[in-house]
C-alpha positions in Angstrom: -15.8 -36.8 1.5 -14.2 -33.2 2.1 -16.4 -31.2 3.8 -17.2 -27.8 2.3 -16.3 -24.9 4.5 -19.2 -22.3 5.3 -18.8 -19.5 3.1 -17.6 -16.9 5.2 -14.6 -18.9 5.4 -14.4 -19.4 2.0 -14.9 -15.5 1.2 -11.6 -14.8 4.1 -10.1 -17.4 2.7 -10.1 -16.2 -1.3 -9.2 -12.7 0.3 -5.9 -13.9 2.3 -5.0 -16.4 -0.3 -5.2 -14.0 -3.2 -2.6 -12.0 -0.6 -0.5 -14.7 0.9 -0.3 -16.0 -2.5 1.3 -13.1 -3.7 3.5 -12.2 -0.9 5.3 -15.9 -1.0 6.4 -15.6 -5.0 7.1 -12.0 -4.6 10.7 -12.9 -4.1 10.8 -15.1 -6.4 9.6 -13.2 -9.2 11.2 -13.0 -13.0 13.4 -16.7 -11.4 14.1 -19.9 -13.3 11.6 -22.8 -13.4 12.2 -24.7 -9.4 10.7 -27.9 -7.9 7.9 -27.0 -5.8 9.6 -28.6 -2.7 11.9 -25.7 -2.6 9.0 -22.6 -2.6 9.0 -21.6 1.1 7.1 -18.6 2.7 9.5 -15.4 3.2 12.6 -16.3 1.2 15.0 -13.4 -0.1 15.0 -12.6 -3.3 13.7 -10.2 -6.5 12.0 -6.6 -4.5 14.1 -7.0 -1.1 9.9 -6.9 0.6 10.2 -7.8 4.3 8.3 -11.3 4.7 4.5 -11.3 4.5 4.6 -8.5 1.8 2.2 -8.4 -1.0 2.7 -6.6 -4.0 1.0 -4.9 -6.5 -1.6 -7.7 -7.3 -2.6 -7.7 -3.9 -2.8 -3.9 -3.5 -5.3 -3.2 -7.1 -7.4 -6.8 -5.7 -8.1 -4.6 -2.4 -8.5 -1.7 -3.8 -11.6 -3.5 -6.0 -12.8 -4.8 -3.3 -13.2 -2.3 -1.6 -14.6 -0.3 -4.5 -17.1 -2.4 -5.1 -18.4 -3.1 -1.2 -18.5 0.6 -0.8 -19.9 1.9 -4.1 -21.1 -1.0 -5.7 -19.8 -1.3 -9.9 -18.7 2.5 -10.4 -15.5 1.6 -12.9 -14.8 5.4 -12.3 -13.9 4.9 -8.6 -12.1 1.6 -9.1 -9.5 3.8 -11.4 -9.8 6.5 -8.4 -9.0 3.7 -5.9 -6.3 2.2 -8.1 -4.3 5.6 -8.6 -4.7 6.1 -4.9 -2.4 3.0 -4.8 0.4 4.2 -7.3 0.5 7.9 -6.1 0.1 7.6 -2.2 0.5 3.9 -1.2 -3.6 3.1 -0.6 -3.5 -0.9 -0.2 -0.4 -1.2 0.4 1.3 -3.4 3.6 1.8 -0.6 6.2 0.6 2.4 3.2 4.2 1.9 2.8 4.0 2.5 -1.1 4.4 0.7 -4.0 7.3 -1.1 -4.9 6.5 -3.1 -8.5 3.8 -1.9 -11.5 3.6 -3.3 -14.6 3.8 -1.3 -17.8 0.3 -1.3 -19.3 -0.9 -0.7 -15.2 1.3 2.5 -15.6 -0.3 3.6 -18.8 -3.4 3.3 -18.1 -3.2 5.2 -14.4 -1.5 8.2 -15.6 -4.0 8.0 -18.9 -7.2 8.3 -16.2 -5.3 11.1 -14.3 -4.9 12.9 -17.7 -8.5 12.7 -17.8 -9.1 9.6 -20.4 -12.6 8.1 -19.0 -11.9 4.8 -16.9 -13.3 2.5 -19.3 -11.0 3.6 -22.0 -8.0 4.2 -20.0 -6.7 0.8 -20.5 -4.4 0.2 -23.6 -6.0 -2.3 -26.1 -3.1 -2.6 -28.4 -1.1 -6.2 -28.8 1.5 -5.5 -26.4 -1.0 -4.7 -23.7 -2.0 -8.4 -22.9 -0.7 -8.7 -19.9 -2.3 -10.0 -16.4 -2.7 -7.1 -14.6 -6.4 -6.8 -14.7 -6.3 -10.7 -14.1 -4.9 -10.3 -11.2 -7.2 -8.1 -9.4 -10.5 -9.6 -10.8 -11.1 -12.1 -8.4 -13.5 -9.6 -5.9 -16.5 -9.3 -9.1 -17.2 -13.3 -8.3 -17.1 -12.0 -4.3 -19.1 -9.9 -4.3 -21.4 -9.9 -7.2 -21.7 -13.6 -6.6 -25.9 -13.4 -6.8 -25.5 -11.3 -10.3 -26.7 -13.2 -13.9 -23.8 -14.4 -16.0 -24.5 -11.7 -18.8 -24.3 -9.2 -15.8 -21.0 -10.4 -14.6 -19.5 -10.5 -17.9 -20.4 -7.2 -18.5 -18.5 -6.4 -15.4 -15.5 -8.1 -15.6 -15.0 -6.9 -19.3 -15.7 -3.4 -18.1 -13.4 -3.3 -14.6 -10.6 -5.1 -17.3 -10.4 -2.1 -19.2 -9.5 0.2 -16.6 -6.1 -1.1 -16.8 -6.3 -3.6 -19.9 -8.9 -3.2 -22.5 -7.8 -5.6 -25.3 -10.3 -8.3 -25.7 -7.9 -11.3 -24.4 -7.6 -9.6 -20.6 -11.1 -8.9 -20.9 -11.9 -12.8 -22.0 -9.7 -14.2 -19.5 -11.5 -12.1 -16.2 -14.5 -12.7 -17.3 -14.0 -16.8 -17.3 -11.9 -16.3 -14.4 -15.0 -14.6 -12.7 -17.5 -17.5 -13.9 -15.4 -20.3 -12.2 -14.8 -18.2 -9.2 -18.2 -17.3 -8.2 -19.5 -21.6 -8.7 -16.8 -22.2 -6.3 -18.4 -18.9 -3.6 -21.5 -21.2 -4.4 -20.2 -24.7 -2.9 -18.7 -26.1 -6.1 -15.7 -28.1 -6.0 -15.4 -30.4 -8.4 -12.7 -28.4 -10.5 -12.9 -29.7 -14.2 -16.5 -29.5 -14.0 -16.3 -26.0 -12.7 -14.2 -25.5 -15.9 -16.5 -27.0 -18.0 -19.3 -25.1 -16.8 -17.8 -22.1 -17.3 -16.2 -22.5 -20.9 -19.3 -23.3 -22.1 -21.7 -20.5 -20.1 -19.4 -18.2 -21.3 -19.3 -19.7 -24.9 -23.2 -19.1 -25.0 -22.8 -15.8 -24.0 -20.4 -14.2 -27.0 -22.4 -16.8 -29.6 -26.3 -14.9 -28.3 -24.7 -11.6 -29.6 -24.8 -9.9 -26.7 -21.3 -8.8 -26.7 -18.9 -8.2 -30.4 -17.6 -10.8 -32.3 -14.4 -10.0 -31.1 -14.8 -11.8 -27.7 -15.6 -14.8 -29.0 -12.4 -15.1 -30.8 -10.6 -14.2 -28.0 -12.4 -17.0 -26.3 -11.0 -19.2 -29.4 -7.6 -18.5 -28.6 -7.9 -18.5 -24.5 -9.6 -22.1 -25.0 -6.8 -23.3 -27.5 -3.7 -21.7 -25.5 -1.2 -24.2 -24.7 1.8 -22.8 -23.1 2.6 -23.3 -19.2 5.6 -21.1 -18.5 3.7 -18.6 -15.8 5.2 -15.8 -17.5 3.0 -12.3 -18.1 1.1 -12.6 -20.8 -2.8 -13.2 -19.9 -3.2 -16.7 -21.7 -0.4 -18.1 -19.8 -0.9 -16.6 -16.8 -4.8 -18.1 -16.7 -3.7 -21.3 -17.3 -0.6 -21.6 -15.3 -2.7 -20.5 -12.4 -5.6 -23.0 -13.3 -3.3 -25.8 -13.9 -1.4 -25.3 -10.4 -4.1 -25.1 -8.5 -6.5 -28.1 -9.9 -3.2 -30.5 -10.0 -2.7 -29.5 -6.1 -4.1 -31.5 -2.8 -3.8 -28.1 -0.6 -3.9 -24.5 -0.5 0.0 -25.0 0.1 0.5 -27.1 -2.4 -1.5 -24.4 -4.7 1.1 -22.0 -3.8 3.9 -24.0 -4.6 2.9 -25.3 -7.8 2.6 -22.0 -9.0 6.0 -20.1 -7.9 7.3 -23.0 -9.3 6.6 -22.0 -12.8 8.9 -19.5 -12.1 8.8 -15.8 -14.0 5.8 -13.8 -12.8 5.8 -16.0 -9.7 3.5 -13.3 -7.2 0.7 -12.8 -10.1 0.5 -17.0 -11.0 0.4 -17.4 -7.4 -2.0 -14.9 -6.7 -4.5 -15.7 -9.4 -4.0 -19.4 -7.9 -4.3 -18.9 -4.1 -7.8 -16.9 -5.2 -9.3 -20.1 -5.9 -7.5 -22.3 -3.5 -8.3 -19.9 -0.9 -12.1 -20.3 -2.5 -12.0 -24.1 -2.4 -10.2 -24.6 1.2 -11.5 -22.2 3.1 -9.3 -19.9 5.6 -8.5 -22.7 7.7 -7.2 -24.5 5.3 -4.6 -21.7 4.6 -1.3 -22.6 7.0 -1.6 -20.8 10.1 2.5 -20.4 10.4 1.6 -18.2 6.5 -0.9 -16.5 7.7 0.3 -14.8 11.2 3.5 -13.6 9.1 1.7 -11.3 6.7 2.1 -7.8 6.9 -0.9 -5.5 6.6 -3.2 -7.1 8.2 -4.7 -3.5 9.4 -5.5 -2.9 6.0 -6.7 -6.3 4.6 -8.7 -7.2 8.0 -11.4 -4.6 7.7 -12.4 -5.0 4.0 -12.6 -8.6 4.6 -14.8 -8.6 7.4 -17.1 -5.9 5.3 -17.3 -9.0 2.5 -17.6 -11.7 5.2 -20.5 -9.4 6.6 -22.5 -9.7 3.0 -23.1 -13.5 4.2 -24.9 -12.3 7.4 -28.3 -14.1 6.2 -26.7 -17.3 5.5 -26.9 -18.8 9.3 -25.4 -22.7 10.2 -25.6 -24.7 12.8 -22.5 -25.7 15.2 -21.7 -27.8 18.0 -19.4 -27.7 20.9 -18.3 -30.2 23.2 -18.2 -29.0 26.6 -16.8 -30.3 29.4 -18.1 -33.1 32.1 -18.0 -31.3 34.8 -21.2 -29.5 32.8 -23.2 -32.7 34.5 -23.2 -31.7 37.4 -25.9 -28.9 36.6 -29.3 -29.7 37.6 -30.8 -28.2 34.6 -28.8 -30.1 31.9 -29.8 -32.9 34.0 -33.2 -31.7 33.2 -33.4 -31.4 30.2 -31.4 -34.5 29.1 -33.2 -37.1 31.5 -32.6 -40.1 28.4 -28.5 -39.0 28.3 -26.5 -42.3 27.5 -22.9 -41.9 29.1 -20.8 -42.8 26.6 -21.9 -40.0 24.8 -20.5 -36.6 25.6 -22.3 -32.7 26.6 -22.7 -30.4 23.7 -24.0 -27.3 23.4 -25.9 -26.3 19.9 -26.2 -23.1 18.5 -27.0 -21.1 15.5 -24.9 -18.2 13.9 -23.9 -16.3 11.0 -20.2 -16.3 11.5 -18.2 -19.8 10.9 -18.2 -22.0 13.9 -14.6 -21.1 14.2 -15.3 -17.6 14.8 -18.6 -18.5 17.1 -16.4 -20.6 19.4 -13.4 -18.4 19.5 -16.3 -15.3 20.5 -17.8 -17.6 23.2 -14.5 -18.7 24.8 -13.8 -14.6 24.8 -17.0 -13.4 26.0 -18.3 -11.7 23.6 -22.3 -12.8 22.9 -21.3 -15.8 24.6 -23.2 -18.0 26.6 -22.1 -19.0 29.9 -22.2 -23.1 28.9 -19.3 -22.8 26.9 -17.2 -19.9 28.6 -16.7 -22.3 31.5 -17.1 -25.6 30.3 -16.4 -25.4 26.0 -13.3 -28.1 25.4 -13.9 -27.6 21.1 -15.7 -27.8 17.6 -17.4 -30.6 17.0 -17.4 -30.5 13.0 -18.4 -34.3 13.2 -22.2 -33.2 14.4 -22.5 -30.8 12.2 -20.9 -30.9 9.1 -24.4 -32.0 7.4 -26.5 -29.2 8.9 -28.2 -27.1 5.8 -27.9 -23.4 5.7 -30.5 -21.1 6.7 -31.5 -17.9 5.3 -33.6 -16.6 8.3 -32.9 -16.2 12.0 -36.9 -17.9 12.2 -35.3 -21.0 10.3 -32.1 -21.2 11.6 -34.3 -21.4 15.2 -36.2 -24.3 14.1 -33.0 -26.2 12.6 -31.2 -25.5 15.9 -34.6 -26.9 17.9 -34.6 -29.7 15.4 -30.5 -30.3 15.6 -30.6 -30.3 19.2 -33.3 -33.3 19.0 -31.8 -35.2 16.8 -28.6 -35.6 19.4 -30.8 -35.4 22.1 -32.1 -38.5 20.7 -29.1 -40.1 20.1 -28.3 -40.2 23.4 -26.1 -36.6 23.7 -26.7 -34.3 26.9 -27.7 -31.1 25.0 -27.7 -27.4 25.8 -29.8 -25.5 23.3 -28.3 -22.0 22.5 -31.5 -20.5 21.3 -33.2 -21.8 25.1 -32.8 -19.4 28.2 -32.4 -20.2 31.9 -35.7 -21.4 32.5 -36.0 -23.7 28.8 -38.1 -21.3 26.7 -37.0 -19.8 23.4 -35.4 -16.3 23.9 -37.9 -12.9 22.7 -34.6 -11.7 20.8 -31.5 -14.1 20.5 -30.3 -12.7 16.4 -27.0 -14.8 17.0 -26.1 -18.0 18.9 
């Protein structure tokens, strides 16, 4: 079974794949149809972008982000944040300006600076059904993640019309939302995730407590056929949804969805969202990743939405080196060690183990155990360790963790334990 990634790493990992997803069909955009073999990370093409480079779906899914961690739901400032990006470059790789904007983006941003209220600066006329509020929706499921369904609806159809207020944008974020935020939850099973969706969201127009209209919009979102991943919201959704439930990787997400061809960066976007949800940052390819530009932009809001999960704690385990043995006080502690079975050390944090290990091996909160004698992650202990919502319980799971190898035969160092094997007064993070 794949094992779920912690949600931190899912949270980074929906930020840099909404961007990475973006900056690989960025020069692809407005091609032909390809095979998804040929989509590579930094190709030439359609913008002339430097590798690495996101574009406007990137820039407007930051700037919502960081709306919404900084101000909470204030549509008024996401419009303030958003012209920010098409007058003086905010969100932007490097603030180095924008260099794509679609049409009914346009409209709307010059109709708030006019002085149109936010929520009715978005065109709602037939030719406004584009995906550019689709494309920057993806930070409501984020960060409103522990909101009701009706609320997050009401939110999605109301950050929608900033930019796009006909009822088809607004249908398509607000389902896009719902499956998002099951997947920040631990859900993985993707048709289910669907399902569940459709039919919350179904329930939601038929209670009346939102027009008629969205229903019908519903309707004809539900019965859209077309796959061409061209601009139009419909087809966008479901390009996007079909590439990345038919995929086996983030990667292969990203492929799938350039591949379409047409509005490559915004199908890819809205898909490496999701993929980035469902794989986690480490499941992102690491050659991708340390190529993108702007990562003194991106990095900061991330770790502000990373820091939201700061009272969800897990368990990790390290492996550390033999030599460790030779300690009298891991001798002590372990008297019952078997020998074929290694020296870990087990600790409790609210980062991802990844992160924990990395700060150890740095020194920063480390413990000395694994500064001199950590070799790696040992996912294989750990993986089934439940989440904690207290520093108190995460304690106890750690004490209980620790026993459970201990028993098995492991030597163990407890994080949580100082010197002299009492608990620490104050230990917040192991």
């Amino acid at each position: 079974m794949r094992s779920k990634p912690p949600i931190a790493d899912r949270l980074a990992g929906a930020v840099w794949g909404h961007l990475i997803g973006d900056a690989v069909g960025v020069p692809y955009e407005f091609g032909d149809p390809m095979p998804a073999k040929s989509v590579r990370f930094g190709a030439s093409g359609a913008h002339g972008q430097p590798p690495g480079t996101w574009s406007d779906d990137g820039a407007l899914m930051l700037a919502l982000l960081d709306s919404l961690l900084e101000k909470g739901f204030d549509s008024t400032d996401q419009a303030v944040r958003s012209l920010a990006w098409y007058r003086d470059g905010a969100y932007t790789p490097d603030n180095d300006g924008h260099f794509d904007i679609g049409g009914t983006t346009g409209r709307a941003l010059r109709a708030f600076e006019s002085g149109v209220p936010a929520e009715h600066a978005g065109p709602t006329d037939e030719r406004s059904c584009g995906n550019g509020s689709l494309m920057r929706i993806l930070p409501l499921a984020l960060v409103e993640r522990d909101l009701s369904p009706e609320e997050l609806v009401d939110h999605a159809h109301r950050a929608s019309k900033v930019t796009h207020g006909h009822h088809r944008t607004q249908v398509s974020c607000a389902l896009y939302v719902l499956i998002a935020r099951r997947m920040v939850k631990g859900r993985s099973h993707r048709r289910t995730i669907l399902n569940e969706s459709r039919v919350e969201l179904r329930e939601l127009y038929e209670s009346g407590a939102f027009e008629p209209a969205y229903l019908a919009a519903l309707d004809e979102l539900e019965g859209f056929s077309e796959r061409s991943g061209d601009g139009y919201v419909l087809d966008s959704f479901w390009s996007a949804w079909d590439a990345f439930q038919r995929a086996d990787s983030y990667e292969d997400s990203i492929k799938r969805a350039v591949a379409y061809g047409n509005d490559t960066d915004t199908t890819a976007a809205i898909a490496g969202g999701l993929a980035g949800l469902r794989w986690g940052i480490g499941g992102i390819p690491a050659k991708w990743l340390s190529r993108m530009r702007g990562r003194g932009i991106a990095e900061p809001i991330a770790k502000r939405l990373i820091e939201t999960t700061f009272d969800d704690y897990t368990i990790y385990v390290i492996q550390l080196d033999e030599k460790v043995w030779k300690k009298p006080k891991m001798k002590k502690r372990n008297p019952n060690r078997r020998f074929d079975k290694p020296c870990v050390y087990v600790g409790y944090s609210f980062h991802t183990p990844e992160e924990r290990y990395r700060q150890h091996m740095s020194g920063q909160n480390d413990s000395a155990m694994v500064r001199d004698y950590g070799l790696c992650l040992r996912e294989d202990l750990y993986r089934n360790a439940r989440v904690s919502h207290s520093p108190e319980k995460a304690q106890a799971m750690e004490a209980h963790w620790a026993g459970r190898l201990r028993r098995r035969g492991f030597g163990v160092w407890e994080g949580r334990l100082g010197p002299l094997g009492v608990v620490r007064k104050k230990d917040p993070d192991q």
